[in-house]
Each structure stands twice: as structure tokens, then as C-alpha cells.
N, C-alpha and C positions, 0 to 999 in steps of 0.2 A: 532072126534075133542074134542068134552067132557072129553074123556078117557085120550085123551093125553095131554090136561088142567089141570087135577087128579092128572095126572102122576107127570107132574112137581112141580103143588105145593107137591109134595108128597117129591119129590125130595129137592127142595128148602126148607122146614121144617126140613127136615134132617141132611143138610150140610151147612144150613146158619152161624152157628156159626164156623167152621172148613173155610169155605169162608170169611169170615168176618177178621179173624187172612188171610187168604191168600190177603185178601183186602190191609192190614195196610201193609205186607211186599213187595206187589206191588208198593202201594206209597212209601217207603222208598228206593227202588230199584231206582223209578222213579226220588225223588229226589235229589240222590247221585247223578246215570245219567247229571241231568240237572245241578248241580252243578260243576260236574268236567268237562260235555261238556261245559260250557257257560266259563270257566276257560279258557279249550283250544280251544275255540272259539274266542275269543279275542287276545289271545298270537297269534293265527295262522294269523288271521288279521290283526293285525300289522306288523307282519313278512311279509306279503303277498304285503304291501302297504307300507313297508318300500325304501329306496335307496337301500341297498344293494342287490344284486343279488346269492348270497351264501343263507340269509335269503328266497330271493322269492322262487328258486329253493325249500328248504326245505318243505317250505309249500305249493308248487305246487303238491308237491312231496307226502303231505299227505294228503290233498284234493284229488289226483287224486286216490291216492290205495285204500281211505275208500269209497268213491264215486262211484267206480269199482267195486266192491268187494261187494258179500251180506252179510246181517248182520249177517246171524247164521254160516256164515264159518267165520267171524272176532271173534265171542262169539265162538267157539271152539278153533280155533287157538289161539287167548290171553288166553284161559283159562288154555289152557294147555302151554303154553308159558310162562305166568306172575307163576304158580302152581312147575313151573319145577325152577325157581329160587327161588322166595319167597313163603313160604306157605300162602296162602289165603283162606278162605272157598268158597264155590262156589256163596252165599249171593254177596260177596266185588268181588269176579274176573266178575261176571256177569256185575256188577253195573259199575264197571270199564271199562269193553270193552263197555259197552253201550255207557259212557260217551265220550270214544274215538270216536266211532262210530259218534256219536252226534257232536264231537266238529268239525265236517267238514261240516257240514250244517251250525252249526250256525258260524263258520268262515265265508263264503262265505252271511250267512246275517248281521253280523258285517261290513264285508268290504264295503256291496255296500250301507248301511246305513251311514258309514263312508263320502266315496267316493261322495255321494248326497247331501251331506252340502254345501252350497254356498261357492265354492272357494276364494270369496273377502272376508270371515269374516275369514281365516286364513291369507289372505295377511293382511290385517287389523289388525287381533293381531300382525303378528310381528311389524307391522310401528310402533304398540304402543310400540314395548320393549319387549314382549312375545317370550321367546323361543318356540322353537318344541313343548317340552314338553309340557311346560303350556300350549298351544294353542291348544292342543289336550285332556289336561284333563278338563281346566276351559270354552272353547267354542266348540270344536267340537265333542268329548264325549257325551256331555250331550244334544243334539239335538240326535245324530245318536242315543242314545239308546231310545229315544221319539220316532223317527221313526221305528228303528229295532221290535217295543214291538207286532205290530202283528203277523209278522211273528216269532218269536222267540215265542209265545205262540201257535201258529200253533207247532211249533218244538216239542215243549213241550208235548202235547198232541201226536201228532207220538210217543213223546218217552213212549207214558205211555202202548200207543199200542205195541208197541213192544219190551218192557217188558216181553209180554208173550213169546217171544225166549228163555229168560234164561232157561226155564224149560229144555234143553236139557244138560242144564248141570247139572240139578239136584235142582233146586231150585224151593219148593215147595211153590208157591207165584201163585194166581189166577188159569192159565192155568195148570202150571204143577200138583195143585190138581183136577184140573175140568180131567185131564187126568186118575188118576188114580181111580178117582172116575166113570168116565164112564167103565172102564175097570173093576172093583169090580164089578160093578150094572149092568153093561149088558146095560144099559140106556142111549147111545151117545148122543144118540138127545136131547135129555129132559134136559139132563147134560153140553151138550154144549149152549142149550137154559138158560139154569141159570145161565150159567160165562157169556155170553153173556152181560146179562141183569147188572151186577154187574160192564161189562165197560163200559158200556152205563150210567149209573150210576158216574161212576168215569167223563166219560170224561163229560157229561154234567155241572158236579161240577165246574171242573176244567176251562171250559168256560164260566160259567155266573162267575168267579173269576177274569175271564182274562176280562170280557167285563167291571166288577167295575171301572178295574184297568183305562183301556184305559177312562172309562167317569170320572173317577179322573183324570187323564192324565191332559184331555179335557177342567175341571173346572179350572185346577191348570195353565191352558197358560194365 
């Protein structure tokens, strides 16, 4: 047990700074991800809970295939999908399909955050004069995203985890260097025990960030 204590800080002294750069393009992965999921997160949730039936269908329709369907066969398929029309590096097509990936979760916590707001404070904005619209940006919005904000930070962190998928398409960000590094070194263990550590790292950041937020929330009612 000593030896392979040794080992690792041997390890981790060696490739902290090469980790570190794979750190920072992990977050930026992550937060492309959650920015163009939480985009189509919304759009898909409105469509979803709209009248029309063209719209539901469509977004039944993408809820059901990414929902389905595992993430590293949707990160190879859009990679090579999105690559074969537009050229993209594997950084943006990764980040993209994650995103896609992403916005069908947090669609489905959009909607039912939406869907949970007391149905008399929409009757109640229209008697005042409030259209659709406005009733949906100036009162029911801004409750349903107070609500949505645990689970969409749950999301959040899934998405930071899995992240390390892209690496099959070549993007060397956390896992995909922890890979090649155990393969140079001969050292899995020790090597997987130090990315390891570095998301453990990441995700506990990123939830004492999210717990601020929710006791800012809390203060701010």
C-alpha cells in the first residue's frame, strides 16, 4: 500500500501540469455543453407544452431518440455527421453533440418546472390583460427556473462527467489524456486514480457553487 501511494504521487507530480491544461478544456467543453443544452432545453419545452401538435410531436420525437440512444454512439454519430458537412474540430463537435445530448434532460426539467406553477396565476395574468407571452416570461418563467435550479444543477454536473466521452473522438481534455498517459506509463491504476481525483475535484467545486446559488435563491424569496 505505501508503494502504490509512492506511485501515485509520483504520477500526479509528473502530469499535474499537462492535467491541469486538460482540467481547463474539460470545463470549457462542459460549459459550451450546458449552454447550448439549456438553449435547447427550453426551445424543446416550450414546443413540448405548446398547442400545437406538429411542435409536440417534434419534440417527442427528440426527447425519445436522445433518451434512447447512448451518449458515445450520439458523440460519434453527430461527429461524424455535423464533420461531413461543416468542418469543426473535434473540441466544438464534441461539445455540441454533448449539448444536444444534454438538451433532452434538461427539456423534460424545463417542462415539468413549467407545468408545476399554479395554474391560477396564468388564469390570473390573462384576466389582467397579459398575453401568452407575457405570462410566460414575466410570471411563469421566473418561478419555474427557481424551481428547475436543482435539478438542472444535478444536470450540470452529469454533464461535467460525461465529458470524459469525447475523448473517443479525440479530444484530449481530462480522460482522453489520463488514457494516454496510462498507456505510455504502463501505470492504469495509479493513472486512473489521478483523473479520478481531479473530477472529484471539479464536481465538488461545481456543488458547493450550485448550493451558493440555491441559498442566494433562498435569501432573495
Amino acid at each position: 500500500m505505501p508503494e502504490l501511494l509512492v506511485t501515485i504521487y509520483d504520477v500526479f507530480m509528473r502530469t499535474y501540469k499537462g492535467f491541469l491544461q486538460a482540467g481547463l478544456l474539460t470545463i470549457e467543453i462542459t460549459a459550451i455543453a450546458v449552454v447550448v443544452g439549456t438553449f435547447l432545453g427550453i426551445v424543446f419545452a416550450l414546443m413540448k407544452i405548446s398547442h400545437s401538435k406538429i411542435l409536440q410531436t417534434i419534440a417527442n420525437l427528440y426527447i425519445t431518440i436522445i433518451r434512447g440512444t447512448p451518449l458515445i454512439v450520439q458523440i460519434m454519430f453527430l461527429y461524424y455527421g455535423i464533420t461531413s458537412i461543416i468542418i469543426l474540430s473535434n473540441f466544438w463537435a464534441g461539445a455540441i453533440a454533448l449539448g444536444i445530448h444534454n438538451g433532452a434532460y434538461i427539456a423534460e426539467i424545463f417542462r415539468g418546472s413549467i407545468q408545476g406553477v399554479d395554474r391560477g396565476q396564468r388564469e390570473a395574468s390573462l384576466a389582467l390583460g397579459m398575453n401568452r407571452t407575457q405570462t410566460m416570461r414575466r410570471i411563469i418563467f421566473p418561478q419555474a427556473l427557481r424551481r428547475a435550479i436543482p435539478p438542472l444543477g444535478n444536470q450540470f454536473i452529469i454533464t461535467l462527467k460525461d465529458s470524459s466521452l469525447v475523448y473517443v473522438i479525440g479530444v484530449s481534455e481530462l480522460f482522453g489524456l489520463a488514457n494516454r498517459e496510462a498507456a505510455s506509463s504502463f501505470l492504469p491504476l495509479e493513472t486512473f486514480l489521478v483523473v479520478g481525483f481531479y473530477y472529484l475535484v471539479l464536481v465538488m467545486i461545481f456543488t458547493a457553487l450550485l448550493r451558493w446559488y440555491e441559498n442566494k435563491l433562498d435569501v432573495d424569496k
